[in-house]
N, C-alpha and C positions, 0 to 999 in steps of 0.2 A: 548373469547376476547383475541385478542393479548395484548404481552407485551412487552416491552422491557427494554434493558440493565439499569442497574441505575450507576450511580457514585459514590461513597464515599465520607459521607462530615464528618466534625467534629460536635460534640454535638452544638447544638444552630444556627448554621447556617442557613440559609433560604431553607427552601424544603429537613431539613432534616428527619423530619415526613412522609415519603412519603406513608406511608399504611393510612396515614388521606386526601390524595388527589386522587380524582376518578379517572379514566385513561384518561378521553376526557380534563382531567384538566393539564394532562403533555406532554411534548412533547421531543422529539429527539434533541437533539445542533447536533455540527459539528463531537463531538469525541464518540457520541453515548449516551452522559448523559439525564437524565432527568432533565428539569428545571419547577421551580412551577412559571405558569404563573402570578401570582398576585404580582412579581417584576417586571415582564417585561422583562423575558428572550427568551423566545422563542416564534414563533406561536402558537397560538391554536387551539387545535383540538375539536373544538367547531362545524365541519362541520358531517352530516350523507350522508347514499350512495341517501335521497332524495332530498340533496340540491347539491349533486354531480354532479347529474343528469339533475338537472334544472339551472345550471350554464355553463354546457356544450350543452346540448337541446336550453338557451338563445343566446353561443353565436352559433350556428350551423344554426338555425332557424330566419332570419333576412332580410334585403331585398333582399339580393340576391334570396331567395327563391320568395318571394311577385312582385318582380318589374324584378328579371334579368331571370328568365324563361320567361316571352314574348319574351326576344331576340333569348334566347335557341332554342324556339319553331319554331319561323322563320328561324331561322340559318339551321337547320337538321331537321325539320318536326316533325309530333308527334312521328312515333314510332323511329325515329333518336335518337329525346332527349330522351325518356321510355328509350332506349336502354344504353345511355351514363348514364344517372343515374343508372342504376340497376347495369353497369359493373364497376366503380368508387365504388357504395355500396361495392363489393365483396374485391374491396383493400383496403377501410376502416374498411373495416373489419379485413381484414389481422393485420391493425397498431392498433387497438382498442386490439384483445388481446395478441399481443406483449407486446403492452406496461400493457397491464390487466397483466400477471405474471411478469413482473417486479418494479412495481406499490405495487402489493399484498406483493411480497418478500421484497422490500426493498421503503417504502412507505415516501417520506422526498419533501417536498415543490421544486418545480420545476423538479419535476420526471426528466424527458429524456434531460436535461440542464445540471443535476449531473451523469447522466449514461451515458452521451458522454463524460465527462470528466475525470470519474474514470473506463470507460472500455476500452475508444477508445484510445483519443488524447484530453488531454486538451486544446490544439489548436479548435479539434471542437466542445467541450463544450465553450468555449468563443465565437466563432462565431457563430454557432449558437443561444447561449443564446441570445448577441446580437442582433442579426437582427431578432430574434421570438419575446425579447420584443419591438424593434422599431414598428415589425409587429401591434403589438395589442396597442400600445400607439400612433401610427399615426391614426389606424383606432378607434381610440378612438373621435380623433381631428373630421375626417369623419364621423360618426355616432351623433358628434353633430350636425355638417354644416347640416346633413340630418336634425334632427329633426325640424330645421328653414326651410326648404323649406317643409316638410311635413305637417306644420300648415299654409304655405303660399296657401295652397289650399286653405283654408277658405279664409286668406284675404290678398291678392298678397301687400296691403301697408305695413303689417306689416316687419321691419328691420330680416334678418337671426342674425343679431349680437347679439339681445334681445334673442335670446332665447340660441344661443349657452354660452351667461352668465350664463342665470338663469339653465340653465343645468350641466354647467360646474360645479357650487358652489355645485347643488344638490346631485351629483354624487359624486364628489369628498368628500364631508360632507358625505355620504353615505358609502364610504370605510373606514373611518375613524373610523367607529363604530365596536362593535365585530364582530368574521365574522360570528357569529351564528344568526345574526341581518341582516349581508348582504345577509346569506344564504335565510333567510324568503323573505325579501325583493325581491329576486331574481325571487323567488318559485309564489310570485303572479303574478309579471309580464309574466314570460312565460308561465304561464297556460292559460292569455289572449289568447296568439297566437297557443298554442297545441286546445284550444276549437274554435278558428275562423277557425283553415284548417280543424276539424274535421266536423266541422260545415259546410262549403264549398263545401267538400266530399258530404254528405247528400245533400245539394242544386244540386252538379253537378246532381248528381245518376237522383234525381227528375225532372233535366232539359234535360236529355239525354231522360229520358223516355218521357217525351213530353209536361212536366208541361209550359215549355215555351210558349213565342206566337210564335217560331219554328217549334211548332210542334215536333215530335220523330225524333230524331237524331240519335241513335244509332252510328255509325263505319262509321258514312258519311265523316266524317272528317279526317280518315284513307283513304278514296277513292278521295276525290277533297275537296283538290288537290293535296293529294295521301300521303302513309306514311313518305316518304322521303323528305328532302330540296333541293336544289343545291345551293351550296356556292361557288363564286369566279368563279370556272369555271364551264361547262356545262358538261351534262352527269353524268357516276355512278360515274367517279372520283370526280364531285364536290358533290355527296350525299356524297361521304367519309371525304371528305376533311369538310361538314357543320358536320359531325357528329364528327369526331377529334377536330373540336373547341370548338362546347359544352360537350366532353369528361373535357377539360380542363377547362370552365365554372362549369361544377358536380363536377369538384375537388375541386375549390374555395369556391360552394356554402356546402360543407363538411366539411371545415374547422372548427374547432372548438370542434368539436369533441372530440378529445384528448387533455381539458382540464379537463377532469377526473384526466388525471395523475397529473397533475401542481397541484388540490386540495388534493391529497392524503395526504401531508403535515402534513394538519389541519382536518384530517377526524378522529372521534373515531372509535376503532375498526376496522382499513383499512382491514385488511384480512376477513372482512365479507362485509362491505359494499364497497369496492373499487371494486370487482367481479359484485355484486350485479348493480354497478352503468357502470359498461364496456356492462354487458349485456342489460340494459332496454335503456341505452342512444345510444347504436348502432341500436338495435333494432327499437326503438322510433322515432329514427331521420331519419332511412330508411325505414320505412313503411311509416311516412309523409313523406316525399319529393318524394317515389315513387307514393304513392295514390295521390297526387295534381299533379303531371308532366302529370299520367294518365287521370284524370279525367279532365284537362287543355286543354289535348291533344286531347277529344272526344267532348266538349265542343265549343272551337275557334279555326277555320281552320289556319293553319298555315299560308297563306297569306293574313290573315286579317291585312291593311297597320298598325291598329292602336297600333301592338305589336312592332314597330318599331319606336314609337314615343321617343326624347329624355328627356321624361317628370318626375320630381323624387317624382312627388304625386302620386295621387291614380289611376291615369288616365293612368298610364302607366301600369298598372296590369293587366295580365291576369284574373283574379279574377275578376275584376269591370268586361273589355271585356265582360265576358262570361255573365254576370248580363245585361249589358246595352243590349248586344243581343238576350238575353232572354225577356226583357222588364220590369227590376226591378231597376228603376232609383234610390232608395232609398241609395242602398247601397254602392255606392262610397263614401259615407260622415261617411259609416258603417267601410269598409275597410282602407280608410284615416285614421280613430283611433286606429284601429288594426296597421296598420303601424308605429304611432307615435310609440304607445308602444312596439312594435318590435324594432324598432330604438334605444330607450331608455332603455330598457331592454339590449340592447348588448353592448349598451357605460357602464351600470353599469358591467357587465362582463367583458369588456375589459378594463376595471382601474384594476380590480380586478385580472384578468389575469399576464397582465404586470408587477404589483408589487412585487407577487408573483415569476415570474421568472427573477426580482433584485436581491431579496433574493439567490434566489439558488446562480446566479452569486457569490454575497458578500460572500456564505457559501464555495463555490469551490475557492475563492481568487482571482476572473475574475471582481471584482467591489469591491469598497469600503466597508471595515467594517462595514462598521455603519450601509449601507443600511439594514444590518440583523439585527437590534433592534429592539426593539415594545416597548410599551408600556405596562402597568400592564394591557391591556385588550386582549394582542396577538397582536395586530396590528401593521403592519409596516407602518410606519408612516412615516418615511422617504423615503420606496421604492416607498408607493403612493404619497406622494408630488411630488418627482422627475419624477414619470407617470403621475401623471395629469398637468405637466407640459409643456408634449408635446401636450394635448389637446388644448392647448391655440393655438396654427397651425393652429384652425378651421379658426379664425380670418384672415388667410393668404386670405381665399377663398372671403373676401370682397371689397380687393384690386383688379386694372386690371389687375396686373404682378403675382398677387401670386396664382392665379389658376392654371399655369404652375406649380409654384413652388410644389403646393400642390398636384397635379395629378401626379408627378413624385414621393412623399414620396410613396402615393398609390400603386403604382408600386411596390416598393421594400416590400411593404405590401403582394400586391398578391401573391408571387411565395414562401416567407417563411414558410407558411403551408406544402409546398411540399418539402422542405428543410426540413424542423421537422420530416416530414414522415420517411424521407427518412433516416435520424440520430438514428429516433425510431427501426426501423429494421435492422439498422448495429448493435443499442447494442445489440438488443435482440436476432442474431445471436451470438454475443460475449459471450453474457453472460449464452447463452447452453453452451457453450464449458466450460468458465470458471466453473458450473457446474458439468460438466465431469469432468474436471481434479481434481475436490476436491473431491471427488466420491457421491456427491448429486445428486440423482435418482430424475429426473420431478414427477415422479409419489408421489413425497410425499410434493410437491406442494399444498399451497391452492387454487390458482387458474393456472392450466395448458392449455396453450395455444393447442388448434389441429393442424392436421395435419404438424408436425415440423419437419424439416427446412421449409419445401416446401412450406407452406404457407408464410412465411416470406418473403421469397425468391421471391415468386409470387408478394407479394407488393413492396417491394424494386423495382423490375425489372419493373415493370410501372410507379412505382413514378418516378423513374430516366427516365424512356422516356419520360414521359410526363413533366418532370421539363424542360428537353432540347426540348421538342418540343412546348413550349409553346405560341412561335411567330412564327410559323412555315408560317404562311401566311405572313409575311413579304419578305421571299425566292420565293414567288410566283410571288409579285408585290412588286418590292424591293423598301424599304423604311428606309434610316437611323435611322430616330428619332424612328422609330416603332420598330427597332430592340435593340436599345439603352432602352425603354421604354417597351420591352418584357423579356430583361435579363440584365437591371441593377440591379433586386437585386443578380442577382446569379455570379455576376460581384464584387459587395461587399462583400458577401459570403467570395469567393474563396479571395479578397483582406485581409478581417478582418484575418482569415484563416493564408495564407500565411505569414502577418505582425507577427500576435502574436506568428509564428515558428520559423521567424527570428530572431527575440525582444527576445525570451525566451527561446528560443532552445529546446523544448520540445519535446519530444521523445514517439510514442507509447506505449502505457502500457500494459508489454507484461502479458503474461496470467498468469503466477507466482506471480506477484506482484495486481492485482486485487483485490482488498477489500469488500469481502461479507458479512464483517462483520459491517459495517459502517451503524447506521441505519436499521438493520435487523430488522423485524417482526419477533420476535422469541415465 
């Protein structure tokens, strides 16, 4: 088990017994001390690499997978999207175990939020921090609005605003609690949705082979209407151009992922279980998402109109699709409740998320003090008030005017994961070096990332194309609002960015001055 540094305190003081407090019981402050959570000093490490796992599997795993592969699949054909998912897996890959050796080495609440700011540029630990937690506390707002129209399958009278309440209290009540308690919690709901795609998997297998009233399908669906799409324009350049867009849809529906790093914080034991949880949550979340794209793809022909529909039930799923055209009318109403709790399982992850990367901010000096307090149970309580405060936004979406409003936060939501990427492989490029220059050998690493730099290097160099080409069909058939609404967040980015250089003059941290010792897993 790892351990780390302690502080010195005087006779009598609080947590000066520290051989009578377990290890998952203390945790790292700013200057690298240990504090005894039962004052309420710091987070706690109340989390294991199995609640790691399912915190980032919940929020990874959610409708974009369920409802936004129909569009995927139309967009670029079947083996278009297979292709755009598998080549997306191989750069998420890249940023899982970058950020896995700097996670493992130096393991502290908001991983790659406080390694852009004490490797890079405090400038881009502040901007980024920023607009990664507006990311996940907008899409928090969103995954309620979802959960009202998810139950509105049943019964189209029932109000979206009833339930984005009764959600809102639940979830938010729900972070409030230890995180050892949120972690459980977490742990049921996404086993719902790892047993419906596995489950799925097995119906496809048995519907290809001929269990339908289709009859054997086999690779029909690869031949007509063929494996490719055409998007926007005609010919192989519009198969390119459909496969490019669901490049950039596989990156969104990847997201989340690298909230491994964000829990290492509150993890016991990070140098055993934060490895542990980089390898099954990559692994996990890319053999699902590639076995349903697959199995999706061999199942509903790509120009079946009804994966085009703009519907946010069950109806718009490839999943039902493939069911209603097998002849198994039952399970739309199966998949509708696998969706709630999808839905509902990523809003609890995304309070949880967001909070969490308050904290880091308030630990690096890029947000209020206070935000980093807790309570005697570890809980920050202040970061999640002030997060589930943006959730209350859902409510925009019931007004005429604030659907605009609210599909523009969205926006600045999408492209922030690739921002994150993209910060995660400049530290972890930085921080070989710094490394070297103190003459610590990778190789005595608890968890060492392969093939380095080059791999790094591989993801960075996609992340950043596909960050800037992420509106690229706007340049095709030009459209202001579309181009406004494809890189307004990387428009704020670069504003937050710039303000906080100017505001504070803050200067690259050259490689001499880098602090490896801050929060070390030693």
């Amino acid at each position: 088990m790892a351990s780390y540094p302690t502080a010195t305190s005087s006779p009598g003081e609080p947590g000066m017994e520290i051989e009578k407090v377990p290890d998952a019981a203390l945790v790292s402050s700013i200057d690298g001390s240990q504090k005894d959570l039962e004052v309420g000093e710091g987070l706690q490490r109340g989390l294991n690499s199995w609640h790691l796992q399912f915190i980032a599997i919940g929020s990874a795993i959610g409708t974009g997978l369920f409802l936004g592969s129909g569009k995927a699949l139309a967009t670029a054909g079947a083996v278009g999207c297979l292709i755009a998912f598998l080549f997306v897996g191989t750069i998420v890959y890249s940023i899982m175990v970058s950020l896995g050796e700097m996670a493992t080495f130096m393991p502290v609440a908001g991983s790659f939020t406080a390694y852009a700011s004490r490797f890079v540029d405090p400038s881009l630990g502040f901007s980024m921090g920023w607009i990664y937690w507006f990311s996940w506390a907008s899409t928090y707002a969103l995954e309620l609005v979802g959960s009202g129209l998810v139950i509105q399958y049943w019964d189209k009278s029932l109000s979206v605003g009833i339930f984005i309440a009764i959600f809102w209290v639940t979830f938010t009540a729900c972070n409030f609690l230890p995180v050892r308690w949120f972690g459980e919690f977490e742990s049921y709901f996404v086993s719902i949705k790892v047993i419906t795609i596995i489950g799925f998997i097995i119906f496809a297998i048995c519907i290809d082979a001929g269990a339908g009233q289709q009859g054997y399908l086999g690779f029909d669906a690869w031949v007509h209407p063929g494996p490719f799409a055409e998007y926007i324009v005609t010919g192989n350049i519009g198969k390119f151009v459909g496969f490019w867009s669901v490049l950039v849809t596989a990156g969104f529906s990847y997201q989340g992922t690298e909230l491994v790093g964000v829990g290492a914080g509150e993890t016991a034991n990070p140098s055993k279980s934060v490895p542990q949880a980089i390898r099954w949550t990559f692994w996990g979340v890319f053999t699902l998402f590639v076995g349903t794209i697959f199995f999706i793809g061999l199942t509903v022909p790509a120009d079946n109109p009804s994966l085009l529909t703009d519907a946010s039930d069950a109806s718009a799923s490839p999943l039902v699709i493939a069911a209603k055209l097998a002849g198994v009318p039952i399970l739309p109403h199966i998949i509708n409740a696998v969706l709630l709790t999808a839905v509902l399982s990523a809003a609890n992850s995304n309070l949880y998320s967001g909070s969490r990367i308050i904290v880091a901010l308030a630990n690096e000096g890029h947000a209020p003090a206070f935000f980093a307090r807790t309570n005697r149970y570890g809980t920050p309580h202040y970061a999640v008030a002030f997060t589930a405060v943006i959730g209350l936004f859902a409510f925009l979406n019931l007004s005429s005017g604030g659907g605009t409003v609210f599909n523009w936060l969205l926006n600045i939501a999408g492209i922030a994961g690739f921002i994150s990427w993209c910060c995660i492989s400049i530290c972890h490029l930085i921080f070989m070096r710094a490394l070297r220059s103190r003459g610590i050998s990778r190789e005595t690493l608890t968890f060492k990332a392969p093939m380095q730099p080059w791999l790094t290097i591989y993801g960075l160099f996609f992340c950043v194309l596909i960050l800037f080409t992420n509106g690229f069909t706007v340049f095709i058939s030009w459209s202001t609002s579309g181009f406004f609404t494809a890189y307004i967040s990387l428009i704020l980015f670069l504003a937050l960015y710039l303000g906080h250089k100017l505001i504070f003059r803050t200067k690259f941290v050259a490689l001499a001055d880098i602090d490896l010792e801050r929060d070390r897993a030693i």
